[in-house]
KEKE-3310 file (N, C-alpha, C; in steps of 0.2 Angstrom, whole numbers, plus 5000, padded with zeros to 4 digits):
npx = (4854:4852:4838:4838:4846:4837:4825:4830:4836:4822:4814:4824:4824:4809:4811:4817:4821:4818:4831:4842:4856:4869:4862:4869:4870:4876:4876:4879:4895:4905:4917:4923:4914:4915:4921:4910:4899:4902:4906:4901:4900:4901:4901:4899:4883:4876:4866:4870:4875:4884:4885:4897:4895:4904:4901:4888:4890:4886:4875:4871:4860:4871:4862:4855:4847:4852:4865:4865:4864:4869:4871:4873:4865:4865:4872:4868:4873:4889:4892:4898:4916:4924:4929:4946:4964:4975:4974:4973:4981:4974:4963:4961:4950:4936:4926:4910:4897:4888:4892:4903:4907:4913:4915:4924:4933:4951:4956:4950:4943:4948:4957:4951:4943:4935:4945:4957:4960:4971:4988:5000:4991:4988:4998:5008:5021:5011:5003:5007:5000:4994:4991:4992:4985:4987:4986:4974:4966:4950:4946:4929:4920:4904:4893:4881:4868:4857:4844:4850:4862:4875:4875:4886:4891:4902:4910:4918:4929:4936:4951:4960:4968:4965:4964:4970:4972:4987:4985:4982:4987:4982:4968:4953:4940:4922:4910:4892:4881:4863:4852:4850:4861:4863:4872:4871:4875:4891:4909:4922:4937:4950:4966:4972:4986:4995:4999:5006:5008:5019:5022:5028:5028:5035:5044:5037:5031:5044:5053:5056:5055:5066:5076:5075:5079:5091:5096:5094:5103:5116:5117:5116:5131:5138:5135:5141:5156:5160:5160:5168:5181:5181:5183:5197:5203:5202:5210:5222:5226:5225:5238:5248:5249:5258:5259:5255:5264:5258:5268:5273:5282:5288:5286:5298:5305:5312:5328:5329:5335:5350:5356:5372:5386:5401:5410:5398:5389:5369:5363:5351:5341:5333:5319:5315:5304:5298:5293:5287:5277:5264)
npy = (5137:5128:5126:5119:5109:5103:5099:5090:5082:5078:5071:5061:5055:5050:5042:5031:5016:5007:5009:4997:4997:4991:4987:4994:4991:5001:4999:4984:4975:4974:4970:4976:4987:5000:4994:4983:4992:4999:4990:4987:4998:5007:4996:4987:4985:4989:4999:5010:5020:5019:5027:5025:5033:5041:5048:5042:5029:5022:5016:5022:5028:5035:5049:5061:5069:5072:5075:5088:5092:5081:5065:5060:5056:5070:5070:5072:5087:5084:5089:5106:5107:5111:5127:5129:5130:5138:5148:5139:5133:5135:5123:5113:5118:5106:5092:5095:5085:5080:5075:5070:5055:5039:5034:5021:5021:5023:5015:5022:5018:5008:5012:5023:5019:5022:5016:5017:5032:5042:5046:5040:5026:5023:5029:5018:5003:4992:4991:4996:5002:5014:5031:5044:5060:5076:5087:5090:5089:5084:5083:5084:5082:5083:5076:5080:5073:5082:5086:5087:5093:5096:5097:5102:5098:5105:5096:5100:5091:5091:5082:5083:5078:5063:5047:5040:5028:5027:5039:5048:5060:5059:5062:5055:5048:5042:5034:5031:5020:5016:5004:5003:5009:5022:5037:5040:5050:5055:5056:5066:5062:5071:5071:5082:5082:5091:5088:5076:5060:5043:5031:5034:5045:5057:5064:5074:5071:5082:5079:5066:5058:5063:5057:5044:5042:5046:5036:5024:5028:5028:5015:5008:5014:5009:4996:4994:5000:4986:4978:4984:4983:4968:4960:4968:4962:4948:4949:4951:4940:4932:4934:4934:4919:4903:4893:4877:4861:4845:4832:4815:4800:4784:4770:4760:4742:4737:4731:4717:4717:4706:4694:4691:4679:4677:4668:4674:4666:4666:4671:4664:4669:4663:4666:4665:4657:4665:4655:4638:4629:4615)
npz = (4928:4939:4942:4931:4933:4944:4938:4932:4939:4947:4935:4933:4947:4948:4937:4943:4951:4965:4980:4979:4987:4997:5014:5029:5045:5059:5072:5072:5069:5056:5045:5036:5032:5021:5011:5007:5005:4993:4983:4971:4963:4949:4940:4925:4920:4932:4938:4948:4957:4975:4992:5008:5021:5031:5044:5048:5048:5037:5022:5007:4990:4979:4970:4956:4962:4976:4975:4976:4990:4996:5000:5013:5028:5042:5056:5073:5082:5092:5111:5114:5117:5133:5135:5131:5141:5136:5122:5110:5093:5079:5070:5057:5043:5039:5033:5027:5034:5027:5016:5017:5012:5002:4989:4986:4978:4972:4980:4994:5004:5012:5021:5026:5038:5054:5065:5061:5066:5069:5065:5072:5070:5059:5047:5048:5049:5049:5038:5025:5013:5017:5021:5032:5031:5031:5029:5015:4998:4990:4973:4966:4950:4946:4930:4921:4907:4898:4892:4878:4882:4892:4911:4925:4941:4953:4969:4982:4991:5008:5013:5026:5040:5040:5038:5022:5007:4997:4989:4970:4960:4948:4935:4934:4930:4928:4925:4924:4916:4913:4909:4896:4890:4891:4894:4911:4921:4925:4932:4934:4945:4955:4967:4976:4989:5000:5012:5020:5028:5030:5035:5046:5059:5061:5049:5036:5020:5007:5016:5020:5010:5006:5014:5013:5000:5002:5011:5001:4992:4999:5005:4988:4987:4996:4993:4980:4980:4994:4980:4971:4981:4982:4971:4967:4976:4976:4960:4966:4974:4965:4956:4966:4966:4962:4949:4952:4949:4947:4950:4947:4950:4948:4954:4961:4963:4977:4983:4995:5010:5016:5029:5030:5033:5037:5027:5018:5015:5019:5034:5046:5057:5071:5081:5098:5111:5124:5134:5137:5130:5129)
capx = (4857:4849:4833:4837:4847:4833:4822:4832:4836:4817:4814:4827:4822:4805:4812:4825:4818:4819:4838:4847:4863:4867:4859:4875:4870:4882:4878:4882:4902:4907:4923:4925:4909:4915:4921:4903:4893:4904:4909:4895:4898:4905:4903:4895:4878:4876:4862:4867:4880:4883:4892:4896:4894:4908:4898:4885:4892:4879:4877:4866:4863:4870:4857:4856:4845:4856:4871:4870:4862:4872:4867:4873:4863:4869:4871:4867:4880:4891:4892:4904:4920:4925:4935:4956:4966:4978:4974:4974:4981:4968:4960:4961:4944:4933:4919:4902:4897:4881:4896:4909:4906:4918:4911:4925:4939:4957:4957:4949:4939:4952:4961:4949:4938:4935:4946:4962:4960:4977:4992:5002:4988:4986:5004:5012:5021:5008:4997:5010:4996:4989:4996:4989:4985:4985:4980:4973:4958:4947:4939:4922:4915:4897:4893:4872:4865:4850:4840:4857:4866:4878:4876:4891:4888:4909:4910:4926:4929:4943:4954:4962:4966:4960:4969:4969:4976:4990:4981:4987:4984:4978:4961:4950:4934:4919:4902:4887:4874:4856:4852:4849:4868:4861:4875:4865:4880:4897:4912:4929:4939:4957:4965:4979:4987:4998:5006:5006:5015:5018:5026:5030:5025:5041:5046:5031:5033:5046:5058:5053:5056:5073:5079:5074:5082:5098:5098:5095:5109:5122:5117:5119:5138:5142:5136:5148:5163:5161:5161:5177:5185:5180:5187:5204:5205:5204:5215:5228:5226:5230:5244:5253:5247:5260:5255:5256:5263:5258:5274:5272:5285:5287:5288:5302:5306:5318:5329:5328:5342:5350:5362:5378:5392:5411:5409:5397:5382:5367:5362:5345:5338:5327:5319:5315:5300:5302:5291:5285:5270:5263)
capy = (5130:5124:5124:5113:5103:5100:5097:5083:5076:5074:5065:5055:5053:5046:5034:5028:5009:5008:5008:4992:4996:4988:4989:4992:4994:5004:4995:4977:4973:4972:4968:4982:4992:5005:4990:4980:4997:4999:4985:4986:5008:5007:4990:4986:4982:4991:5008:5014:5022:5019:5030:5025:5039:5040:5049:5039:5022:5018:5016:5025:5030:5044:5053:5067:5075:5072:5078:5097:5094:5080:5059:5059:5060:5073:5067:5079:5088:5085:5091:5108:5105:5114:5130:5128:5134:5143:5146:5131:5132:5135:5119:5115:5113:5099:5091:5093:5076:5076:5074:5064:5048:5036:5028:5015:5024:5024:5012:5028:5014:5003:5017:5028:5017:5023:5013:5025:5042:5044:5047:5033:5022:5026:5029:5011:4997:4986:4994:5003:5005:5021:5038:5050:5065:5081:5095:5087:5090:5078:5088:5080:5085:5078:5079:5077:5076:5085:5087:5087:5097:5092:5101:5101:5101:5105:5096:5098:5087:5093:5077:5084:5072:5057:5040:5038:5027:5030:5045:5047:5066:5058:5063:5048:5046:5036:5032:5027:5019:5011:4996:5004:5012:5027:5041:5044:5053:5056:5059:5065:5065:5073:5073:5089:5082:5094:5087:5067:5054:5038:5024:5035:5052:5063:5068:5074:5073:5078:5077:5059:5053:5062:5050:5036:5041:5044:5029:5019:5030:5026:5006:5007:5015:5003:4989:4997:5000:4982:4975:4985:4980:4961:4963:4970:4957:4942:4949:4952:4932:4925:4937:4930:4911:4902:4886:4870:4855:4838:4826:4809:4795:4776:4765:4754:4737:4739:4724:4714:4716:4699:4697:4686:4677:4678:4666:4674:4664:4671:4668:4665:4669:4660:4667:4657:4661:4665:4649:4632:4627:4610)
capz = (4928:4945:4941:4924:4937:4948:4933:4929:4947:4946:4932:4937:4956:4946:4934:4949:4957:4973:4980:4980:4991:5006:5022:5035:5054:5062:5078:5071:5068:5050:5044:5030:5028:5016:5004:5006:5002:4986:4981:4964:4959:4940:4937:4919:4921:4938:4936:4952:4964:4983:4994:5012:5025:5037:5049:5052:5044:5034:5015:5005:4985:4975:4964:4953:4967:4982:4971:4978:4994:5000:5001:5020:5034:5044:5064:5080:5084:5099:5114:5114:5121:5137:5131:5134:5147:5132:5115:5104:5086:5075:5067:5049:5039:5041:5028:5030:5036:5021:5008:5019:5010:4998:4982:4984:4971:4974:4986:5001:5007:5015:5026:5032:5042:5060:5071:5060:5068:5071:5063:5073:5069:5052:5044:5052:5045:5047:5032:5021:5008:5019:5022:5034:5027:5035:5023:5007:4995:4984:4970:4961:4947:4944:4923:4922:4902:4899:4885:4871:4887:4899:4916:4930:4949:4957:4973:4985:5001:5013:5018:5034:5045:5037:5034:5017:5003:4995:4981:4966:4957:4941:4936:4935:4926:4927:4919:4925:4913:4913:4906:4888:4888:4890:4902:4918:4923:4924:4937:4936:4952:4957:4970:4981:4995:5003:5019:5022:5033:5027:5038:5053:5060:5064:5044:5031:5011:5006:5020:5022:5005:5005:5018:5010:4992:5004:5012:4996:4989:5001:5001:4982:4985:5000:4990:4975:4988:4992:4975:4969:4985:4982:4963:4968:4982:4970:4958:4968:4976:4958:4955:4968:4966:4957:4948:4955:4946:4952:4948:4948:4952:4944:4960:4959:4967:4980:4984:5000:5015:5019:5034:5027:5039:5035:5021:5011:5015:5024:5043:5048:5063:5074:5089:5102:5114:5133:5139:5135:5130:5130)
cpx = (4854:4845:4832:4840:4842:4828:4825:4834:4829:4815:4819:4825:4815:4807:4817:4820:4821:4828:4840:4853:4861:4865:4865:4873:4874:4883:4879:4890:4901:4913:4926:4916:4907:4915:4914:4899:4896:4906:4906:4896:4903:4906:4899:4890:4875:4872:4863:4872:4877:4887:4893:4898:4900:4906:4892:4886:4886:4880:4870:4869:4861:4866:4859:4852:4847:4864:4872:4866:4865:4870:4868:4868:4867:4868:4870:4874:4883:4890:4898:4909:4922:4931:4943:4958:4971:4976:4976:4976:4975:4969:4959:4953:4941:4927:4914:4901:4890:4887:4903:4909:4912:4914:4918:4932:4945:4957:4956:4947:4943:4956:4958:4943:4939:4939:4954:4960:4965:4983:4996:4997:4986:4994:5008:5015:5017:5004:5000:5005:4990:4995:4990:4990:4985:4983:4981:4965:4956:4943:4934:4920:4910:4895:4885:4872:4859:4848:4845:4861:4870:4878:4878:4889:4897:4907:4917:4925:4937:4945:4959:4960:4963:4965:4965:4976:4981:4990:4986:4983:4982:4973:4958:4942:4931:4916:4898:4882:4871:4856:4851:4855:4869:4865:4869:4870:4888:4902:4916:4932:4946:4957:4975:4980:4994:5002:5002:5010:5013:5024:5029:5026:5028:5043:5038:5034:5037:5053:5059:5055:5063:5076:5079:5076:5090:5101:5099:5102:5113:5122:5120:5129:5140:5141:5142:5154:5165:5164:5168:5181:5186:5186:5194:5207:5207:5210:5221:5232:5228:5235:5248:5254:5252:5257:5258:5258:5262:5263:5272:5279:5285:5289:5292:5304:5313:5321:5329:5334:5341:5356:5367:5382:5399:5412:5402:5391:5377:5363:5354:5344:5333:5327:5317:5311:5304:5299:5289:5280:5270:5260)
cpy = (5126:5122:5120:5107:5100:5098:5091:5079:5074:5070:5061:5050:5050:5041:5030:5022:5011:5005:5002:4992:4994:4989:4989:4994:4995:5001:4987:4979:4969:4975:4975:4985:4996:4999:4986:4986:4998:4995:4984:4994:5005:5004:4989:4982:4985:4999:5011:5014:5022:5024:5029:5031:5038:5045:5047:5030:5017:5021:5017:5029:5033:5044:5058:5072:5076:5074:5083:5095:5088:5072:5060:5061:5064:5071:5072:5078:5087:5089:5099:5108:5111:5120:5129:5134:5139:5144:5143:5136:5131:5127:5117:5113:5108:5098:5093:5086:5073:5076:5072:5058:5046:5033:5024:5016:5024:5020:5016:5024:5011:5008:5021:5024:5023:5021:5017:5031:5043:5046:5042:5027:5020:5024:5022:5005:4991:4987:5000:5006:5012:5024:5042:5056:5071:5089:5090:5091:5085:5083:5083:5083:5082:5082:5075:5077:5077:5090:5091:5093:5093:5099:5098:5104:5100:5105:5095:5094:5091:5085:5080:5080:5065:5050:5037:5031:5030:5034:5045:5056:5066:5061:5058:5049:5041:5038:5028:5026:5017:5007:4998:5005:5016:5032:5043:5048:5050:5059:5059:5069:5064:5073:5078:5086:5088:5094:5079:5067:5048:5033:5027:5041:5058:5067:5066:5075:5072:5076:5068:5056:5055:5059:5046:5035:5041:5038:5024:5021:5026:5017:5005:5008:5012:4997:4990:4995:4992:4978:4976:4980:4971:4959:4962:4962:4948:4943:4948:4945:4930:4927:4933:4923:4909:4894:4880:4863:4849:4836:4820:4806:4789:4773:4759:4748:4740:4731:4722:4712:4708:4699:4690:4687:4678:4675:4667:4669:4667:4668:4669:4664:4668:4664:4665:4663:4662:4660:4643:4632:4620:4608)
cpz = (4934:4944:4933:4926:4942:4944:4932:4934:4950:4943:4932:4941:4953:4942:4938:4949:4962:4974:4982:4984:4996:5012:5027:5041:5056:5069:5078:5068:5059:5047:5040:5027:5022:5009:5002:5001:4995:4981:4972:4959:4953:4939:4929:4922:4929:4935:4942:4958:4972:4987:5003:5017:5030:5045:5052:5051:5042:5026:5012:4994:4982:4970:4962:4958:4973:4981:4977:4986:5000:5000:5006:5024:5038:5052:5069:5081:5092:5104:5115:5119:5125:5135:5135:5139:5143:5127:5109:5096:5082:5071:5060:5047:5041:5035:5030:5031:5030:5018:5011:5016:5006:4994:4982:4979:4974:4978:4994:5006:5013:5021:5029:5036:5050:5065:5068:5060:5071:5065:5067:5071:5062:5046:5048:5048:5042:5040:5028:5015:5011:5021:5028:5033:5032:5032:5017:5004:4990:4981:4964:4956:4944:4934:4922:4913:4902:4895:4878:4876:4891:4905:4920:4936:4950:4966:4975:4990:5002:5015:5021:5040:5046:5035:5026:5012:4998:4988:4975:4964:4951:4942:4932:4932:4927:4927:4923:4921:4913:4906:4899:4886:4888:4898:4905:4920:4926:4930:4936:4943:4953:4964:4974:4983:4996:5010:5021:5027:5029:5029:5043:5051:5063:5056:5037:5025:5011:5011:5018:5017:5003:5010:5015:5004:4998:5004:5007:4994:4994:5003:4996:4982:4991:4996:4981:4978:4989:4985:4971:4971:4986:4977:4963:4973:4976:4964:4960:4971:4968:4957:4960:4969:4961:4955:4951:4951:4948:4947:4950:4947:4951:4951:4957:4964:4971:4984:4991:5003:5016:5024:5030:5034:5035:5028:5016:5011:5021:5031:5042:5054:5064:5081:5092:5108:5123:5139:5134:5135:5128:5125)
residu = (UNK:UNK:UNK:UNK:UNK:UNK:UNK:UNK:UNK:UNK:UNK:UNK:UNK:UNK:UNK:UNK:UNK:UNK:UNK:UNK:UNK:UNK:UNK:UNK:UNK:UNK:UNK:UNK:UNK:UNK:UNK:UNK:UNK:UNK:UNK:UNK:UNK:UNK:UNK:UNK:UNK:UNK:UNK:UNK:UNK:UNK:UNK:UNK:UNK:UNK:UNK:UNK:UNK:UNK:UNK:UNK:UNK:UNK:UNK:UNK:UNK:UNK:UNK:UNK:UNK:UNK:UNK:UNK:UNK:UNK:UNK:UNK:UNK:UNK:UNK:UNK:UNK:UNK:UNK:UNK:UNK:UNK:UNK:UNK:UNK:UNK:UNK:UNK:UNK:UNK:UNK:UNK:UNK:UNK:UNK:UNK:UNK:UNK:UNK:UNK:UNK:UNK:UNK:UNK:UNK:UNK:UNK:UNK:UNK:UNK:UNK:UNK:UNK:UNK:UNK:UNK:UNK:UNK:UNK:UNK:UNK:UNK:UNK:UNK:UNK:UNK:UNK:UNK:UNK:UNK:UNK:UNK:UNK:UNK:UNK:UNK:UNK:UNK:UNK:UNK:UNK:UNK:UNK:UNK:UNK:UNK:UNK:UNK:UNK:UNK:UNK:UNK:UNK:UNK:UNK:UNK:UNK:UNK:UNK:UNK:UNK:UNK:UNK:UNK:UNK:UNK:UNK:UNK:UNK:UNK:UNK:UNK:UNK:UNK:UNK:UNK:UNK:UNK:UNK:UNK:UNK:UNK:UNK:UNK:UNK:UNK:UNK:UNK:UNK:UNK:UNK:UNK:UNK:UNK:UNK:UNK:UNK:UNK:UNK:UNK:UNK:UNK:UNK:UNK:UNK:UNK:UNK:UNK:UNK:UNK:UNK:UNK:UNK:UNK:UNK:UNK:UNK:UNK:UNK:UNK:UNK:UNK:UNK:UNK:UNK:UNK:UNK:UNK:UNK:UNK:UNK:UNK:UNK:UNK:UNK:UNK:UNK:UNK:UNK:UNK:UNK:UNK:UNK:UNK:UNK:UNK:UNK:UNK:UNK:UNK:UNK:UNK:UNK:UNK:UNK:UNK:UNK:UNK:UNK:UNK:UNK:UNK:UNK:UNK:UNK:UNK:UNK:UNK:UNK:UNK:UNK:UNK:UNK:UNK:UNK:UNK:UNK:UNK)
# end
């Protein structure tokens, strides 16, 4: 099976043109590199995957002959760090860095740049659309045709420690064809995660999301509790409300006092100022 997949990531790697993906300098400033380098993989009309490297941040594109040996460049290795003064917890996994990249899927591209290498920095209000992941896997399977066969390359990646998008465990398909229509090959990609955060860094899974159905719960039964209690309250106000009738009243003339003298005729009175005027 290798050598009928190398067979065919040769003729390939001959009828390929020269790569079209984008050129990103790690040492220039660019706003979202991972989405620039992918922004074109499994578009219609498009003969040709890109994968941005996150070890060396640069973009470069996937073939049938860099399948099994990696598109990344791989970076010299650091310097080793000075041994501990106790014994550390062992370390989980890590990718190889030739097969660290993202083709752009699930939205991976948006969350794992470089400037989130934390889990405070990563899982935070401001960008609820990422989770920090702490044990995960993404598994690949590459599907080549060749000569009325299909041959599969099974690639895993370890996401340990990585800010990612919120994944989903679907399994996901996509097609790459040349300008005839003709499958150049084939991807479906799943993905584990096994212990996240997502929007803090104190409760993982599912602790974390039985809080949050709590607290909805007991919202729902205090916004209940109210409503009852609102309910009752109004009934009990009309119950004691008795109706009101407005009355009205015909206005009648009422007759004019007059002062009368001994006989029965009536006096008038003058008053009379307290100075003279001229």
């Amino acid at each position: 099976m290798k050598f009928t997949l190398f067979a065919a990531s040769i003729m390939l790697t001959v009828a390929t043109v020269v790569s079209t993906c984008p050129t990103i300098d790690p040492k220039k400033l660019h706003i979202a590199p991972c989405a620039q380098c992918t922004a074109n993989n499994f578009v219609d009309g498009n003969s040709e995957v890109c994968g941005y490297c996150y070890a060396t941040k640069t973009c470069h594109e996937i073939t049938v002959a860099n399948m099994i040996t990696g598109p990344c460049p791989v970076p010299a290795p650091p310097a080793p760090p000075a041994p501990p003064a106790s014994p550390a917890s062992p370390t989980p996994p890590e990718t190889d860095p030739a097969y660290d990249y993202s083709l752009g899927m699930n939205g991976e591209c948006d969350c794992r740049p470089e400037k989130f290498t934390n889990c405070s920095s990563c899982a935070s209000l401001e960008h609820l659309g990422c989770s920090w992941i702490s044990t995960g896997m993404q598994y690949r399977t590459w599907s080549v045709p060749v000569l009325g066969s299909t041959v599969t390359h099974q690639q895993d990646s370890w996401l340990n420690n990585t800010c990612q998008s919120i994944l989903s465990p679907e399994n996901r398909h996509y097609e790459l064809l040349n300008d005839k229509g003709t499958l150049v090959f084939s991807l479906d990609t799943r993905t584990e995660v096994m212990k996240y955060f997502w929007a803090q860094c104190n409760l993982s899974n599912e602790g974390f999301a039985y809080l949050m159905i709590g607290m909805f719960a007991l919202a729902a039964c205090a916004c209940t509790v109210g409503c009852l209690f609102l309910g009752c309250y109004r009934m009990c106000c009309k119950k004691k409300r008795s109706p009101v009738r407005q009355q009205y009243y015909r206005a009648t003339e009422q007759p004019r006092a007059s002062l009368l003298d001994a006989n029965g005729r009536p006096v008038v009175i003058v008053s009379q100022g307290a100075g003279r005027f001229a």
